[in-house]
N, C-alpha and C positions, 0 to 999 in steps of 0.2 A: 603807684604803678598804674598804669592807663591800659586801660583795654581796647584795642584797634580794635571796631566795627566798621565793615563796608554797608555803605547803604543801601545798596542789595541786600543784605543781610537784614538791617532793619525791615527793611518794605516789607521781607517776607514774613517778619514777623510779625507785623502787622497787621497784616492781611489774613484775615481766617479763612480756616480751609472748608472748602464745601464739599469735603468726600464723602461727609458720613450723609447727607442730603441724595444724595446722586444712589438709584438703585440699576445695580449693575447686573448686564444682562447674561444670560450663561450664552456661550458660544457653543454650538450646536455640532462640533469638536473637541467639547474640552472633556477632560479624561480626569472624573473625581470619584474620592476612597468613598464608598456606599457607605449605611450605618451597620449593612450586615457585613458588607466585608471588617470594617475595623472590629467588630464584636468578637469578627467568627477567627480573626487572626490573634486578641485578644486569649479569645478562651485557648487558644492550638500555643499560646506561647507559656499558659499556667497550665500546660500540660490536664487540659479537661475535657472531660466526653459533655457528649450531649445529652445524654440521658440523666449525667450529673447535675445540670444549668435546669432540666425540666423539674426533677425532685427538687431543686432549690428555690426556683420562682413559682413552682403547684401548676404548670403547663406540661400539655402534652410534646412530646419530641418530637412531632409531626409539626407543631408549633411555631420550635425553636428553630428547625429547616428551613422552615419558611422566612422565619425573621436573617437568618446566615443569606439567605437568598434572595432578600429582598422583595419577599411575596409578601401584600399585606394586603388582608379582605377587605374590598372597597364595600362593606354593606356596613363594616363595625364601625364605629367611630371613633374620627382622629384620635381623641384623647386616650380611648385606650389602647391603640398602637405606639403614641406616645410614653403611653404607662409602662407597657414591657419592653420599651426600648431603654427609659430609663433606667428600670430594675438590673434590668441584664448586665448593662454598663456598668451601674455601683458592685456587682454581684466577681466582675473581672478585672472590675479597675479602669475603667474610662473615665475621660471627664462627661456628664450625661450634656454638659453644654457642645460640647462637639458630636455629638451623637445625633440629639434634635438638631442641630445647624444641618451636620450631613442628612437628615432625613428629608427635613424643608429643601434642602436645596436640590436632593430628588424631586420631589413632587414637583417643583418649579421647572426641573430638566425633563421631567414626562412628557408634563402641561405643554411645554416648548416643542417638544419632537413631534409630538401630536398635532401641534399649529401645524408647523413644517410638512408633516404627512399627509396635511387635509391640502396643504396648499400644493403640492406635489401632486395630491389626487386630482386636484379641481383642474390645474393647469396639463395634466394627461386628456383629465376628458375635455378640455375644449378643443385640445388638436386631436383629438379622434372625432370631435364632433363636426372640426372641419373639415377633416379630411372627407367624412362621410357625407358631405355637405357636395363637396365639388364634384366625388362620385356620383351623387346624385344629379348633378349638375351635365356630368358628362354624360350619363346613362338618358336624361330625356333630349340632349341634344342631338346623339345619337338615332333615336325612337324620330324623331322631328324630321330627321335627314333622308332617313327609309322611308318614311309616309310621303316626302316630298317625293322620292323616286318613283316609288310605285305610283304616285297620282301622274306624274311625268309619262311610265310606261305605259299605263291602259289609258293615255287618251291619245298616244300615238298609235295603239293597236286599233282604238274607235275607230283613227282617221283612215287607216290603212283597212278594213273591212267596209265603211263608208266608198270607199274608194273601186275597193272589189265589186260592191253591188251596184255600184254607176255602171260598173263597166259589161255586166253580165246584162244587164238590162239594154240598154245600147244594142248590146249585141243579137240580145233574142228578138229586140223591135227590126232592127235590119233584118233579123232571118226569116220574119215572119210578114213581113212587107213581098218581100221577094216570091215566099210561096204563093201568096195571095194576086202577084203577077203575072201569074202562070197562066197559060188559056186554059177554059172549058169546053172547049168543044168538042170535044171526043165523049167527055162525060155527057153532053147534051146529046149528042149523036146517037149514044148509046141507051140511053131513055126513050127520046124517040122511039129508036128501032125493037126497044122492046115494049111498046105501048101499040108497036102499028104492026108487030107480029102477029097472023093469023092463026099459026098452026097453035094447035090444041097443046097444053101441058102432058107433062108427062104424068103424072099424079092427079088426078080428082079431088076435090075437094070432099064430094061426098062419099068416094071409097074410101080417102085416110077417114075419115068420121066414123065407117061402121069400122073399121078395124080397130079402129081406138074404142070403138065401146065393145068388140068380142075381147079384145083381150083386158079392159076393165073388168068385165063378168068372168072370163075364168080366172082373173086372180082373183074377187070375191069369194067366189066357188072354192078355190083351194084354201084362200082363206079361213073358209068358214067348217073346212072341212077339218084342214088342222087343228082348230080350235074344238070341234068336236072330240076328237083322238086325243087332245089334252084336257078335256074335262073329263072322259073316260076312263083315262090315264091315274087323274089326281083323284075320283072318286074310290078308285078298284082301291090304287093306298091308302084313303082313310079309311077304310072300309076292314082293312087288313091293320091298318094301327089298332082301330078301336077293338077288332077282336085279339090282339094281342095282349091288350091291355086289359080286357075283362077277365075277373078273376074264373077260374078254373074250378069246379065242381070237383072238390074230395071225390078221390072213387071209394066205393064202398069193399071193405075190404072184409075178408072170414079169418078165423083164428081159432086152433083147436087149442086147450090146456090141456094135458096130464099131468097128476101131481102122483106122485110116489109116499110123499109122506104129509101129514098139517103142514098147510101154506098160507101166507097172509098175502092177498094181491089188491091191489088197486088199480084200474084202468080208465084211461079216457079217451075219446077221439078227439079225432081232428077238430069237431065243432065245440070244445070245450064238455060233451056230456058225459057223465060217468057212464060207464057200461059194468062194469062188476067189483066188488070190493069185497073185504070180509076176508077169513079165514074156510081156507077149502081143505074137509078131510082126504086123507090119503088114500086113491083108488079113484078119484073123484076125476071124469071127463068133462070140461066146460068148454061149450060152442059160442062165442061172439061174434058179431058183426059189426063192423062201423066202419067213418069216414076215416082212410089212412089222412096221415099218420097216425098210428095209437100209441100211447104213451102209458107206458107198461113201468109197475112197480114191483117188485116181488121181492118175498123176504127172506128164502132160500133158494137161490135158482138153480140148486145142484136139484133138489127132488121136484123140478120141475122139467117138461118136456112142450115144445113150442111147434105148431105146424102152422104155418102162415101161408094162404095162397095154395095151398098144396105144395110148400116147401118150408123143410124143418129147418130148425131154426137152435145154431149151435151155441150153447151155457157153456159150453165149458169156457168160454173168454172172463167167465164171471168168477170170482173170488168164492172159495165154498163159506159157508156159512154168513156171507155179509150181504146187505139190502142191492138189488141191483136196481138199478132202473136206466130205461133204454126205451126208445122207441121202435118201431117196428113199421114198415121195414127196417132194417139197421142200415143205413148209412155209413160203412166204412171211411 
């Protein structure tokens, strides 16, 4: 029995194949199973919690969420992401070789989107850089166009004020040409006739003189007079400050005590000096004099009696039996 082979058939067997050579690139569309998805659909199909997978591999369930999720700390190192991927896997029943496959082929699919993103970035900012380019392109050409005008307008205003002051000149040299053609002889006639006039001025020369010197001297005169009446003035007021302000002589004042029963007193005047102190027996009449104010102390003012001046002098505003002290005259 012969076996039909087409030559086609042979060639291609022939010919080895270079697929496993060839590294194939992920398409930046393609839609593949994560290692946590297949772990986390694994454990949801043997009916397991997460906190059961954490007690089993000695990991936290903050961990295990992360691994269902695809979160894995870019500071640890590969091999031990690798290590709890493969645990996890023999722990639910995966092959750990499709595990690591689908994890490499993340990292390759990150690596790739991230090319893409930069190149996405890079290609935004050059057409923002141009755009900002012709803006600026357009903003000085602009700036260029207004400096052109305005140098445009102030030098046809130069020309047009140049132009004014031609003509203002012009005009005041004709007007002044013309006055200056005028006759004089009226003006000359009139010189003349007051040079060859006989009669006398009406005014003197040496009457205005003495009248301008009497009435020089009476206003000196009033002058000087005023000035008198204001130093008079400002002497009388300093004269009246300064006795204002000089202090004023204590009048000397009398003061009769009676004492009714043992009194303890202390006195002073105005000038600071004591005048009587001690305890005064009862029946006891004491005459003082000094410079008012006196400054009275007394230790019972009820058995005491006061005549100041020739005017008595009323205790009973004083508390009985307590120290009074007061001056005299009393100032209400």
């Amino acid at each position: 029995m012969t076996n039909d082979v087409s030559p086609a058939a042979q060639v291609d067997k022939e010919q080895p194949s270079d697929n496993t050579e060839q590294v194939t690139e992920l398409d930046e569309f393609m839609e593949m199973l994560s290692p946590g998805t297949m772990l986390s659909e694994a454990r949801k199909a043997l009916s397991l919690s997460q906190e059961f997978i954490s007690s089993k591999l000695n990991l936290k369930v903050a961990l295990v969420k992360d691994i269902e999720n695809d979160i894995f700390d870019p500071s640890m190192p590969v091999t031990f992401n690798r290590g709890y991927l493969a645990n996890y896997a023999k722990l639910v029943g995966v092959e750990v070789e499709d595990i690591l496959a689908s994890y490499d082929a993340l990292d390759a699919a990150t690596i790739q989107r991230s090319e893409m993103l930069s190149f996405s970035k890079e290609t935004s900012k050059q057409a923002e850089h141009s755009r900002v380019m012709w803006l600026s392109y357009f903003i000085v050409a602009v700036f260029i166009g207004l400096t052109v005008l305005w140098w445009l307008q102030e030098s046809r205003q130069q020309a047009d004020e140049s132009l004014n002051i031609t003509e203002i000149t012009e005009t005041s040299q004709s007007g002044r040409s013309d006055s200056v053609a005028e006759p004089t002889e009226a003006i000359l006639n009139e010189e003349s006739a007051f040079i060859n006039d006989d009669a006398e001025p009406k005014v003197k020369s040496s009457e205005v003189t003495s009248e301008l010197n009497t009435t020089t001297d009476s206003l000196i005169n009033e002058a000087s007079n005023d000035a008198k009446v204001i130093e008079s003035t400002a002497n009388t007021l300093v004269n009246e400050a300064v006795q204002s302000t000089e202090p004023k002589e204590p009048i000397l004042s009398t003061a009769i005590f009676t004492f009714k029963g043992d009194c303890w007193v202390n006195i002073y005047d105005a000038t600071g000096e004591r005048i009587a102190w001690g305890v005064k027996k009862s029946g006891y009449v004491m005459t003082i004099q000094g410079k008012a104010p006196l400054r009275i102390t007394v230790g019972k003012p009820e058995l005491t009696s006061i005549i100041f001046n020739d005017q008595p002098v009323d205790m009973s505003a004083f508390d009985i039996g307590n120290i009074a002290k007061f001056n005299l005259p009393i100032v209400e």
